[in-house]
Every structure is written in C-alpha cells, then in structure tokens.
N, C-alpha and C positions, 0 to 999 in steps of 0.2 A: 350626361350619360345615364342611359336607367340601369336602375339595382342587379337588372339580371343579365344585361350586358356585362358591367362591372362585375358581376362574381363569377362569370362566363370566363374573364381579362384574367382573372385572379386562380383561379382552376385552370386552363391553360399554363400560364407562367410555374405554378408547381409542380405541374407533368413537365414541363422544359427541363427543371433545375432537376429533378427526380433523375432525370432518365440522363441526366450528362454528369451523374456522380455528385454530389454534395460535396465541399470539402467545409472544414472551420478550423480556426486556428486555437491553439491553447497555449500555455505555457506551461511547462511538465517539470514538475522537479523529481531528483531519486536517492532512496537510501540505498546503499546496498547492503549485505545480511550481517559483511564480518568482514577484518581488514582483506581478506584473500579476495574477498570477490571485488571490492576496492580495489586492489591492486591488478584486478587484469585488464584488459585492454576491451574496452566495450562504447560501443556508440550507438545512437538511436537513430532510426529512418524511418522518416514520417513519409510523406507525399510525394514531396519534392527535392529531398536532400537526406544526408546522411552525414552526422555531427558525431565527431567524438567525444566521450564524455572524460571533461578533464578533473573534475572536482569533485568524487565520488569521498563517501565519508560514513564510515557504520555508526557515528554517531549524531547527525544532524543530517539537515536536507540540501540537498545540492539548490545550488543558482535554478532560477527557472529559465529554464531553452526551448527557446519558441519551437512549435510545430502545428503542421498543417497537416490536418486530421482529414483523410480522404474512406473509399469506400474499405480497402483492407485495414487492418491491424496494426497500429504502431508495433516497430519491430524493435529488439534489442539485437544490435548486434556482436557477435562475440569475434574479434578480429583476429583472433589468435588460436583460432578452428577453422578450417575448408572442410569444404562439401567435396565431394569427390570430383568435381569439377572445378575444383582450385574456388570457388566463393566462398566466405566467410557463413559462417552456422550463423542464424537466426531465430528466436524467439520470437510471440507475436502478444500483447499484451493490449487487452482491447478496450476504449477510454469512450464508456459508451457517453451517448450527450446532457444524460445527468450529473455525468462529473462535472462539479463546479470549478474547482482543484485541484487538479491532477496530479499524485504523489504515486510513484512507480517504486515498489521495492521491491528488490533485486535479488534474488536468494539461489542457493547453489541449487542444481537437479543434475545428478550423474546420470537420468535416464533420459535425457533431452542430449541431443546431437551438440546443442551448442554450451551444455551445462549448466542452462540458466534457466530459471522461473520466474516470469516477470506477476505482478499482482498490481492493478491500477488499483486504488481507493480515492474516495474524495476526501481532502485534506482542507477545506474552506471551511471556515469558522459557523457556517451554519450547518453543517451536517458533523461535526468535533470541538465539540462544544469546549469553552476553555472554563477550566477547572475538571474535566473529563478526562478520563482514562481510555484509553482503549488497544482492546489487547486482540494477538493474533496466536493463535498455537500451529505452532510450527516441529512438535513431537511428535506426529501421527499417529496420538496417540487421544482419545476425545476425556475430556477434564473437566475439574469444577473450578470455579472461581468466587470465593466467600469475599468480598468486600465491606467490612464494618458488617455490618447486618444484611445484604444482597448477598445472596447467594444462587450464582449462575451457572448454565452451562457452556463448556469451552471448548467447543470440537473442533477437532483438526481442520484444516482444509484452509480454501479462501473466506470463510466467514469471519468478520469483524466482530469484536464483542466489546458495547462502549457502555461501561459504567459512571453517573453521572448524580454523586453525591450534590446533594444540596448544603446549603450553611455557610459558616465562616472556614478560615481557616483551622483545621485541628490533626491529630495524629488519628489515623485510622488503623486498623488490623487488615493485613492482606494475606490470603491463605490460598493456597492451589494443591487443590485433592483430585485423584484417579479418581474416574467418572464412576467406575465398577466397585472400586472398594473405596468410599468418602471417608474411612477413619486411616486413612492412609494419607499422610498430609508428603507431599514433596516438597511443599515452600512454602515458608511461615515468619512473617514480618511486620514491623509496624513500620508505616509510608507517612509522608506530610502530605495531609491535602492540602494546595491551596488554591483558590477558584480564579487566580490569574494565570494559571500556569496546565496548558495540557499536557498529557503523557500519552505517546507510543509504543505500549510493549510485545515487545517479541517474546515467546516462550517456549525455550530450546530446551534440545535432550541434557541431561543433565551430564558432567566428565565423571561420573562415581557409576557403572551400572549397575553397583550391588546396593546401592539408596535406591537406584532411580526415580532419586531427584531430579528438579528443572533448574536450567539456569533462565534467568531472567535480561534483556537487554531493553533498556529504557532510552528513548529519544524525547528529551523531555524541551519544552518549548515554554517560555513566559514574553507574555501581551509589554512586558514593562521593559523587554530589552529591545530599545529600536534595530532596524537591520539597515 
C-alpha cells in the first residue's frame, strides 16, 4: 500500500472517530471541601451511567471510579435537589485530555442550583510533584504565599498554585499575606518539609472576621504508605 493511500486510510478513520463523538475512559477520584458536603448525597455521571459516590472524605481521596469521558462534561450530581421537573441538579466539571489523574474536588456554591462546584485538576505524579505543595484559595479573596524564601501569588479562583522546595528534609516558614496590604499576615507557621510526602492545601475564610485570618485544610499524601 503506498504512503498516500495509507495517510488517505488514516485521515478518513479520524473524520469517522471525530464526528461519532470520541469517548475515553479514566478513573476519577474526589475530595470534597468539608464533612457537610461529605455528607450529602452526590454521584457522578459520566457517558454511560450514573454512580453514587460512597466514600467521600474532606481529608483524603476517594477510591478511583471508573468513567467514560464522552463529548459533554463529567457531571456531579446532587441527589438531594430537583430541577423543576422532579431531576436531580447537576454540576458539570470538565476533565480535559491532559489530565493525567483526575482528582475532582468538591466545594460548596449556594449560587449553583445544585450547590456544588466541582474543580478537575491533575493529581499524577508528573504534574505534583512529591515533596510539593500545592495550594488553592478558596477566600475570594487574591493573596500571597511566602514559602521559606518564594514568595508567590495566590488568587482566588480555579488556579493552582504548586510550590516545590528542593533539598532534604527540613522545617520551612509558611506565611499567607493579603495580596493588597503584604504586611498584613493571616497565617503564619513553620511546616515540615519532606520530599516523600505531597501536600494539598485548601485556603479558606477564616471563623474570626475581625483577624481576617485563613484557615488552612491540608490533604497530605506520603509515596511510603502503600494503598
């Protein structure tokens, strides 16, 4: 068969698979933000089914549950909301084909029908690196983050922010300053590093609003505890 046949074969076949929807499959695990949102009743619908999720945990990561990733949106669904038409409210959280990993965390939104905000990130050890940190602000409010000698910034929204000390293990200085006035510290700490072990922090409004301080929620993972 000549070369321009065969890339002729090959260009046809991708217009086939293109135009009758692509699907792939992944396996999705979820945090969700805090025991409340744990504790409600929520399942995922991929392509072809709809799974409720049993093992939901604001400190660690759920089981991974397979799904088949088609042309819409991996949904969350919240079982315990109807749409005016008696179906359950859905979320749509989108797992583009660079995710390696797919880690879905789960956080409340009172201005979503279904009160949920889902956020896809890659969670595979090539894009979170182990002995890294990596942080999300979830105060809408945009911040800094001084790590030992880095000093970042930490804006609100779905942006990931992954600090990634080198060296051995040692105690580092972790500091979180309003982005507008930096001698204004909200949270001020000395952390362990250790280059076996990554961190996933959440950085929430603080319960004092006359400090308006941050609380902090760490999902921390080490390479050295089998699963």
């Amino acid at each position: 068969m000549s070369h321009s046949i065969t890339s002729l074969l090959c260009v046809a076949t991708l217009a086939i698979l293109c135009s009758s929807g692509i699907v792939r499959a992944a396996s999705v695990r979820f945090v969700p933000f805090n025991e409340e949102v744990a504790a409600l009743k929520i399942a995922v619908k991929d392509a072809k089914k709809t799974t409720t999720l049993k093992d939901l945990n604001p400190l660690k990561r759920s089981t991974a549950y397979p799904c088949t990733i088609g042309e819409t949106p991996l949904q969350l669904v919240a079982l315990d909301r109807k749409t005016a038409d008696g179906k359950p409210e859905s979320v749509g959280s989108a797992l583009t084909p660079d995710i390696q990993s797919p880690l879905v965390l789960i956080l409340p939104d009172s201005h979503h029908p279904s009160g949920l905000r889902a956020i896809a990130i890659d969670d595979s050890k090539a894009a979170f690196f182990w002995g890294s940190t990596r942080f999300l602000n979830t105060t809408g409010n945009p911040l800094l983050i001084r790590y030992g000698t880095d000093l970042k910034p930490l804006p609100e929204g779905d942006k990931l922010v992954d600090i990634n000390p080198d060296g051995p293990a040692r105690r580092i200085g972790v500091q979180i300053l309003m982005e507008k006035d930096p001698d204004k510290i909200l949270y001020s700490a000395v952390w362990e590093h250790d280059p076996q072990v990554r961190k996933l922090i959440l950085v929430l409004p603080g319960t004092n609003p006359q400090t308006k301080a941050v609380d902090l929620k760490v999902i921390p993972e080490d390479q050295r505890i089998k699963k």
